[in-house]
N, C-alpha and C positions, 0 to 999 in steps of 0.2 A: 699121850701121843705114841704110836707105834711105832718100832726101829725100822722098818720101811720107809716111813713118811720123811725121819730124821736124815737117811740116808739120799734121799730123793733134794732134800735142801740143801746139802752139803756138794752134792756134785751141782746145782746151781749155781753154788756161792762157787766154785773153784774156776768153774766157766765165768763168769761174772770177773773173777781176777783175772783171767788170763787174756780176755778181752780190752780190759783198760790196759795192761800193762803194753797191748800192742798197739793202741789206738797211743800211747805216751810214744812209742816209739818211732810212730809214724810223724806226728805234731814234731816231732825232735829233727826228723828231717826235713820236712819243709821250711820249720822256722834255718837252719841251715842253707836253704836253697836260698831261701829271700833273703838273708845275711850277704851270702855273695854275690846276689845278686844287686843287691845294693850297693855291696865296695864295687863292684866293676862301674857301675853308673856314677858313682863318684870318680873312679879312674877317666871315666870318658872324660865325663864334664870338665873332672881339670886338665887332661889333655887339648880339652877345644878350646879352654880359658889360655894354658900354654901357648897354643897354637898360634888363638886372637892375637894375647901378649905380643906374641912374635910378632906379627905382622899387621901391630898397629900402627908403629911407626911409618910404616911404607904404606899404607892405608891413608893416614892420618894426611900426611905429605901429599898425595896422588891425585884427595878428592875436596881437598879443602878449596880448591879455586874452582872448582863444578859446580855453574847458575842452576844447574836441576837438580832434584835432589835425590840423593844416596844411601842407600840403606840396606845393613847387612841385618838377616833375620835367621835363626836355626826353624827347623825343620817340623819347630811347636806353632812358627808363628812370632815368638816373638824378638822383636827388634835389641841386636847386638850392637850394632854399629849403627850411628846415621850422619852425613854433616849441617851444617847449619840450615845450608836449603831445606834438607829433608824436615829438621826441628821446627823451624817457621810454619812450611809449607802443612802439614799437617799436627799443629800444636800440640808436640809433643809435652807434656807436665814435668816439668824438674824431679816435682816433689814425688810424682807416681814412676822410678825407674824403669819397673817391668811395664811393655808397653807391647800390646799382642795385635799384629794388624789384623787378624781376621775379624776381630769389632768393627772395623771403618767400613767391612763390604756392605754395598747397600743389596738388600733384600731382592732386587729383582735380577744380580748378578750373581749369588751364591754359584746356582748351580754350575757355569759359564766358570767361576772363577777355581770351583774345584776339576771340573775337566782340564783347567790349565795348567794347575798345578802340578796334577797326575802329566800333562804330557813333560813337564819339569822335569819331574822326578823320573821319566822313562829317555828323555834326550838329552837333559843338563843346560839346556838353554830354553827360555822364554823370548818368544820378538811378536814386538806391538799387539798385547795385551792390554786392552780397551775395557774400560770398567767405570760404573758412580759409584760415589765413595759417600760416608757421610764424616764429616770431621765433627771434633767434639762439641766448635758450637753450633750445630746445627746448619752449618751452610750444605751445599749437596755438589760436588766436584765431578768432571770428567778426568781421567787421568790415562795416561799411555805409558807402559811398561816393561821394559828388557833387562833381562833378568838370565843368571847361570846359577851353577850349581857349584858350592866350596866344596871340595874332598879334605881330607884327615892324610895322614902318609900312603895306607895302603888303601887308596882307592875310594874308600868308603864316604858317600854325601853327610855332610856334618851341618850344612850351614846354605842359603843360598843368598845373591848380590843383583841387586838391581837399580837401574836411573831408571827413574820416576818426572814422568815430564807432566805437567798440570794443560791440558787440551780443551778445559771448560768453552771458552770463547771459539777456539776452532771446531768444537762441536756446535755452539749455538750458530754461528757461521753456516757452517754445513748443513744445518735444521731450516735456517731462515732462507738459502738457496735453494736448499729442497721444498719447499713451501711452494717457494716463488716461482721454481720450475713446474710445481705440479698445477696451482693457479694459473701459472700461462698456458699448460698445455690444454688445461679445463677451460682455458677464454678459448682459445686458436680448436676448440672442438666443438664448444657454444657456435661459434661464431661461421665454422663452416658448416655445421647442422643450419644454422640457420639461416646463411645463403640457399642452403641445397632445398629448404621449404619457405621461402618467401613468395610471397604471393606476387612479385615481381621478379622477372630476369635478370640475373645477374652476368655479367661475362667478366674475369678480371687477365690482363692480359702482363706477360712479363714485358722488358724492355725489347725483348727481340721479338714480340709479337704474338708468344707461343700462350697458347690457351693455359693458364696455371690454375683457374677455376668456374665452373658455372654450375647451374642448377637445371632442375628438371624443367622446368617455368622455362626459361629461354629453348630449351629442345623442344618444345610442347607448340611454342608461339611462333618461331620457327621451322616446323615441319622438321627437324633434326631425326632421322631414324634411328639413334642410339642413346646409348644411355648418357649422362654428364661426364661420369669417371671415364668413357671411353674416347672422352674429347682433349682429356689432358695432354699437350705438348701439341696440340695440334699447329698447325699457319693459322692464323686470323685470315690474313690475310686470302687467303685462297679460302677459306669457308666464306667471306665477304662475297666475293665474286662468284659462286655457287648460289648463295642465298640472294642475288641483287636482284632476281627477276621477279620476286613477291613482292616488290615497290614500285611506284605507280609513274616515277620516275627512275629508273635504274641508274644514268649516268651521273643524273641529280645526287643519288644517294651515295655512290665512290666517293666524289668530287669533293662533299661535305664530309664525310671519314677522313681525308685526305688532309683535308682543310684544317679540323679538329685536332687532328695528330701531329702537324706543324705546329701549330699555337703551343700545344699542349696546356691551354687555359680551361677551367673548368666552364663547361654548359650545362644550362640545365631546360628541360624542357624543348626539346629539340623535338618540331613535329615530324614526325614521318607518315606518309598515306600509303597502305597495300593496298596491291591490287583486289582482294575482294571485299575489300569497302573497309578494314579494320583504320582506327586511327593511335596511334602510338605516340607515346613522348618517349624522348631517350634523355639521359645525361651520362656526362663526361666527369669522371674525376682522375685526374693523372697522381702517382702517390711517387711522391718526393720523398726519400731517407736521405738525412745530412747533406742535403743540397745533392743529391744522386739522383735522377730519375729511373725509378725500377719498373714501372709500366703504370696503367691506368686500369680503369676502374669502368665499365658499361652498365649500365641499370635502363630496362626499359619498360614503361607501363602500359597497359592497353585501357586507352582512356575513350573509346567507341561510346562505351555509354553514357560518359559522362557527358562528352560533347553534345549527343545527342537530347540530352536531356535539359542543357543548356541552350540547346536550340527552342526548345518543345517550350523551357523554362520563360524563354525568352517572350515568343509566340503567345503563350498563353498574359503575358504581362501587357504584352501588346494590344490584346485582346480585351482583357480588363480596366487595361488606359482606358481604350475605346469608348466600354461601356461606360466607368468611372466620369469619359469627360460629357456623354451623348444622358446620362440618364436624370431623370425630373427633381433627383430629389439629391439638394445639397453638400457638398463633400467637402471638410475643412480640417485640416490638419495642424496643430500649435503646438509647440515644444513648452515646457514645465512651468514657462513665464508667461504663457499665451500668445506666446507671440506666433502670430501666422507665419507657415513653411508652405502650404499647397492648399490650394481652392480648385473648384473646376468652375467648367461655365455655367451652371444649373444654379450655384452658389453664387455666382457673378450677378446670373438677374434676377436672383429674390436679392438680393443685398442692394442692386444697383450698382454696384463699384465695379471697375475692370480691374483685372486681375493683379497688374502692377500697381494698385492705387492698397490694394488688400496686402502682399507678400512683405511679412517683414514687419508690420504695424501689427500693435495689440489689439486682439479681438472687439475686447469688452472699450474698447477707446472707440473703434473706429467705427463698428455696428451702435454705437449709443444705444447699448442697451439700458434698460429702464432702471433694473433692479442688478448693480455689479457684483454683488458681495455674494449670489451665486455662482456665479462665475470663479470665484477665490473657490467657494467649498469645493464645486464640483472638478476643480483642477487638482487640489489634496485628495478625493478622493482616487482619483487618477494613478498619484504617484500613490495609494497604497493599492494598486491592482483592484481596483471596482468600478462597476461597469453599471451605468443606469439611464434613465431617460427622465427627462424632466423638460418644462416650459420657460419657456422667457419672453418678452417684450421687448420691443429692439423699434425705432423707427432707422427705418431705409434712409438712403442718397436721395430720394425725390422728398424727405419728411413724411412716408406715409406712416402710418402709426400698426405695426405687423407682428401677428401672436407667431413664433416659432417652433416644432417640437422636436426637440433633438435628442440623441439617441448615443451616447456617449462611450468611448473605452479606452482602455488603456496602448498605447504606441509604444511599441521594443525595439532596442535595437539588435545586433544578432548578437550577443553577450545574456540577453533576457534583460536589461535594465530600462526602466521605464524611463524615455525620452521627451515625452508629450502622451495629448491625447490625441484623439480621432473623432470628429463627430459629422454625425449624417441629418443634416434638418430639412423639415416639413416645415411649407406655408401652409398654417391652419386658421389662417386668419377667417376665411369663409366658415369653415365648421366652426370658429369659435362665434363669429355671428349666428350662426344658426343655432347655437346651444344658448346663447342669451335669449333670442325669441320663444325657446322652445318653454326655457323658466320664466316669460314673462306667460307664455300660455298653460304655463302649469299653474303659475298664480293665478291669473283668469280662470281655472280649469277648478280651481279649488273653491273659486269665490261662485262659481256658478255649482257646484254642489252643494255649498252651503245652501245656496240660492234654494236649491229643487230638494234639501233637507225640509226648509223651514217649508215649502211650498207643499210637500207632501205631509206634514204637518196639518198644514191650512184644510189642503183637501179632503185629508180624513176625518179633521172636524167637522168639514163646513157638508160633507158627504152623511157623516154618520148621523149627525143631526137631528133631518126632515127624517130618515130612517126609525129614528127610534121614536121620534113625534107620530110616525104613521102605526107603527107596532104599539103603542101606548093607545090612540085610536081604535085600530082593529082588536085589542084587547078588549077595550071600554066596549064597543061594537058586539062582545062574545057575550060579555058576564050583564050588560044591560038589555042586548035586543035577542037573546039566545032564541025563545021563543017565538017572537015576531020573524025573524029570520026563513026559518024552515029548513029543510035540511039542504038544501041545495046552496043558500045563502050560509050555511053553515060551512060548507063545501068550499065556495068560492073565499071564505074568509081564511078555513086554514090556509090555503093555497096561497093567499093574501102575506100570510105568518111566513110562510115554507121561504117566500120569494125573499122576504125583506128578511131571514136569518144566512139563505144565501150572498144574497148583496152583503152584508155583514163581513161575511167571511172573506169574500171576493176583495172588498177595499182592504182587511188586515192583510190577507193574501198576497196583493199588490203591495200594501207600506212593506211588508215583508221583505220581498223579492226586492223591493227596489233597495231596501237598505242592509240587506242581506252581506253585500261584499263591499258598504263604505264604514259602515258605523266600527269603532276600534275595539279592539280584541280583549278582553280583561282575563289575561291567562294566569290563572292560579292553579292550587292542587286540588282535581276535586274524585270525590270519589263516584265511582261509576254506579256502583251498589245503590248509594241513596239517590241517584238518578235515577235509575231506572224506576225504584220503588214508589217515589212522588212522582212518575209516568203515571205506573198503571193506578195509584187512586183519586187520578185527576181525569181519566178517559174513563171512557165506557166501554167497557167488556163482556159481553157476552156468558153467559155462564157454562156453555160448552167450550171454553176456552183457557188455557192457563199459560200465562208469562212466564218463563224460568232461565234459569243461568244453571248449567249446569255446573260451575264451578267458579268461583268470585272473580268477578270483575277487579280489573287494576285500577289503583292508584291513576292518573294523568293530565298531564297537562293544561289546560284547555279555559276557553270561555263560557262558563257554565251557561249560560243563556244558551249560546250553538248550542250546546251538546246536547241542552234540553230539547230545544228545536229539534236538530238533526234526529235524535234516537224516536222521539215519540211521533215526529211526522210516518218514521217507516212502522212502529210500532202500529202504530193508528189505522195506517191501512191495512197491518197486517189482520190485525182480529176481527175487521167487521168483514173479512172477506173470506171467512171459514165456516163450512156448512157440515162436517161430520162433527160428528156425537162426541169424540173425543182431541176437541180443536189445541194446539197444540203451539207457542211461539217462544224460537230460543237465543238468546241474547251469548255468541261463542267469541271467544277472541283467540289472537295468538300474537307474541313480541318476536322481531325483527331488533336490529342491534339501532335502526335509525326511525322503525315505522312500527305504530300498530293496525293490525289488521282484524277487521273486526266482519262480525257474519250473523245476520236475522232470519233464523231458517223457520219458518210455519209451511204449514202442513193444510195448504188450504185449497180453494180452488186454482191458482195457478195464473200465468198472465201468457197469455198466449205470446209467440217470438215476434211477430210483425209489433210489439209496442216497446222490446227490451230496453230501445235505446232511447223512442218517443215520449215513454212516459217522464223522464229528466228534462224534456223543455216544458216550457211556460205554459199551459192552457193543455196539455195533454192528459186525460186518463185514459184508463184500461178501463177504467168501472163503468155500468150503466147508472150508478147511482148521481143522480138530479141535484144532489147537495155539494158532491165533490167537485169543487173549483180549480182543480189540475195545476195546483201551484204547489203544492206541498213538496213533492221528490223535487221540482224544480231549486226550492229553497234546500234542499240537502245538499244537491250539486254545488252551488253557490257555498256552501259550508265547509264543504272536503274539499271545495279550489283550493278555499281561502288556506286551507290547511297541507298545501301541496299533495291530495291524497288522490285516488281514484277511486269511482264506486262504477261497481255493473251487477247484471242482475241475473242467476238461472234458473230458470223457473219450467218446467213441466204442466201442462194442464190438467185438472187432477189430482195430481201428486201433493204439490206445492213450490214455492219461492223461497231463493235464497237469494238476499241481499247483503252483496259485498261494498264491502269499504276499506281504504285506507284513509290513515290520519299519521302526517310526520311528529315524533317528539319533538316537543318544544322545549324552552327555558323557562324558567320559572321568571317572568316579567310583569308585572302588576300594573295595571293602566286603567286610571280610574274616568268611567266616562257613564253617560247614560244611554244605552240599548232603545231604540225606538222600536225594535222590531221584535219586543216579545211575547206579541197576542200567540197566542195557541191555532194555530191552522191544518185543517184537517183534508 
């Protein structure tokens, strides 16, 4: 190491000493400072302990008979002196001597109780210092407090003294008045808002007559040209005699005020009439405090429309009597036990009985009705609010034997409680004879279709017969005398054929038609595809002609016999009445949510418009062809009744026909019967 470096360390280390030796010198004196300053705080303290000493006795003596409590505290806070009150009242701990009140301040008075203190310490006197405390076990205290400031010899505050007076209860006091006062002024402002917007006039007057309150409503109804507030202190009395000429009586109207105000009883509803037709009730309340009368009370309503509509109310009830007692049909009114409250006369002579022989007697007793123990339900249903119409049998006052239909409902009173019923009846006695005959002529009606079933039976045997005896002949006639014949007898023979396969058709034709809409319905699921299919290899087609569906048939409903019928009667005239080259018949449909609709469109010669509607009756075609019997579209018609449907037809000449139809869904119902009508008819 170099004698520089050595040198450069040594005058550190000497700085280094001379530093601590003054930093000990300095520590030497403050511990000094805080030494005296110590003994003087001990001097004080036993000076203030002297002091106390001294002037306990006179302390002691002065506060010991004081019901509030007392309490000396130095200037920490904590409590020197207290007497009993004070020890009680804020349970001072034996065992804890040192007792610091600023613990007892409650939290929401801190800051309050140091501004107080400070003004303590700047005047020497505290007066009525209001403060919550909390005591040690938790109760929560109002407390009221005056208080000075102890001095030492020369002058100097050492200590301060105050009675402590406990104001808990005079503060809930003052809370519970103050409540009470702010509730009352909150009704007494409720309550004059709500004079000042009641939908009725108010006037309240004092004992000497002077206007102490009204609202806009009475200035309004009164013609008043000011405001309510501007009427306070008015005379009554002199606004009376001002306003007496809008009543339709003037003198009338003083007279009765006059009257009113003597009694001083309450009225209520007191009519008044103005002159431009309003009609008014008033009432009177006079307000009595402790047997004192302070003034009364005016309230008046404009009851124009009410009356009016009591009038109206009235008139129309009148009205409805009228008709009630004038009209044909029944009117019977019985409370919950049936027993009669009101008939009219219309009720009097279907029953036979006058009115006093009916009021008050039980229905179901005095009508001898037939079957009572309707009567019981229909009067339970009543009282549960239901309302229906039903039949009965009753014989009348003469014994006539009479069907009634009554019309039943429930009777309120004005609460909505069911009281009785109500019911309105009809003599149906006539219509009910005339519905027995009508089923005696249905069964006749039925028995003579049977009749003209088997009959048409008969006739198509007893028809087709000789028919087929003679066609069996003119055969035998073809294949034995073919030769002998010549052509002309060959001629007359076919024609002989032609006739007797037209009569053929003609008697199926007719059994057809005629049983077309009685024979019953055997509606199952059938498919449309294999119908039409065993159509076209049962007819004759043409070979410039083709049947198609341009996309599958549905599933439906139906009586496979109709449907066969129905599609291949329209099929059938479709194809033989097609003369181009490429003839052409299409089976289209389309679904509805309750129908199908269904469409045979070809492409043929067309049906001129004077036959659109002709060709659907009996014996009508369009064709010239000699074999068609004009019954075939007739038996469709007859097939789409039965099925609630409609068919029509659009056809172009030329062009071709489109034949429309409807058919309603049905249910799937199965009914097994045998079809007479299902020759094949063309």
């Amino acid at each position: 190491m170099q004698n520089n470096e050595v040198e450069v360390l040594k005058r550190a280390l000497e700085r280094q000493k001379k530093a601590r030796a003054q930093a000990e010198r300095i520590l030497e004196e403050k511990s000094k400072e805080l030494y005296d300053t110590t003994i003087h705080l001990k001097r004080a303290n036993a000076q203030l302990e002297n002091l106390l000493d001294e002037k306990t006795d006179e302390v002691d003596a002065g506060f010991l008979s004081i019901i509030d409590s007392y309490v000396v505290m130095d200037l920490e806070f904590n409590v020197v002196r207290s007497n009993e009150s004070a020890k009680e009242f804020l349970q001072f701990d034996k065992g804890n001597p040192k007792i610091n009140l600023s613990s007892y301040v409650h939290p929401e008075f801190i800051q309050y109780t140091t501004e107080s203190i400070q003004t303590l310490l700047e005047t020497g006197i505290l007066k009525n210092y209001r403060a919550k405390i909390n005591l040690p076990d938790g109760d929560e205290k109002f407390v009221q407090i005056n208080a000075s400031l102890i001095y030492d010899r020369n002058s100097n505050p050492i200590a301060a003294q105050g009675i402590l007076r406990d104001i808990t209860q005079e503060k809930d006091i003052e809370t519970l008045l103050g409540n009470q006062r702010k509730q009352l002024k909150e009704s007494e402002s409720r309550l004059a808002t709500l004079i000042k917007n009641l939908e009725m006039a108010v006037l309240l007057e004092d004992e000497n007559r002077k206007i102490a309150l009204t609202n806009k409503k009475f200035c309004e109804m009164f013609g008043v040209p000011v405001n309510p507030e501007e009427m306070i202190g008015m005379d009554c009395a002199n606004v009376a005699k001002e306003s007496k000429d809008n009543f339709k009586n003037p003198d009338k109207f003083m007279g009765r005020i006059a009257e009113i105000l003597k009694n001083r009883e309450p009225v209520l509803a007191d009519e008044l009439e103005m002159v431009d037709g309003r009609i008014l009730e008033r009432d009177y309340i006079p307000v009595i405090s402790d047997g004192v009368y302070k003034g009364h009370l005016w309230s008046y309503r404009d009851v124009t429309l009410n009356r009016t509509f009591k009038r109206n109310l009235q008139a129309e009830k009148d009205k409805y009597s009228g008709i009630i007692a004038n009209m044909n049909l029944g009117l019977v009114e019985v409370d919950t036990n049936d027993r009669i409250q009101m008939v009219n006369q219309s009720f009097c002579d279907m029953s036979g009985f006058a009115e006093n022989e009916l009021i008050g007697k039980y229905a179901s007793d005095v009508l001898s009705v037939q079957d009572k123990s309707i009567i019981a339900e229909k009067n339970a249903k009543r009282i549960e609010n239901q309302s229906d119409s039903y039949e009965i049998e009753v014989i009348n006052k003469h014994g006539d034997y009479r069907h009634w239909l009554i019309s039943g409902a429930p009777r309120y009173d004005e609460k909505g409680q069911v009281i009785g019923s109500i019911g309105i009846h009809l003599d149906i006695t006539e219509q009910k004879k005339l519905q027995f005959e009508k089923e005696k002529l249905m069964v006749k009606l039925e028995q003579s279709n049977e009749s003209l079933k088997e009959y048409a039976y008969v006739v198509s045997h007893d028809l087709k017969s000789p028919l087929r005896s003679i066609e069996a002949l003119a055969t035998w006639l073809s294949n034995d005398y073919s030769d002998a014949l010549g052509d002309t007898g060959k001629e007359y023979l076919g024609m002989i054929q032609d006739k007797i396969e037209s009569m053929e058709n003609l008697i199926s034709g007719i059994l057809a038609y005629s049983t077309a809409n009685t024979s019953e319905l055997n509606n199952i699921q059938i498919d449309l595809n294999e119908v039409i299919s065993e159509i076209t290899d049962s007819i004759y087609i043409p070979e410039n002609v083709k049947v198609l569906s341009p996309k599958p048939l549905p599933l439906i409903i139906a009586d496979r016999t109709k449907m066969h019928q129905l599609f291949q009667n329209i099929i059938s005239n479709a194809v033989v009445h097609i003369e181009k080259e490429n003839g052409k018949v299409e089976v289209l449909y389309q679904e509805t949510s309750d129908h199908w609709k269904f469409c045979i469109k070809d492409n043929g010669v067309g049906i001129p418009k004077k036959y659109h509607k002709k060709i659907f009756e009996i014996f009508q075609s369009a064709s010239s062809d000699k074999k068609s019997t004009g019954i075939g579209l007739s038996i469709v018609k007859k097939i789409i009744d039965r099925y609630n449907g409609t068919v029509w037809v659009e056809s172009e000449e030329g062009v071709g026909t489109d034949f429309h139809f409807t058919l309603e869904k049905q249910n799937l119902k199965i009914k097994h019967h045998e079809d007479i009508a299902g020759e094949k008819v063309l």
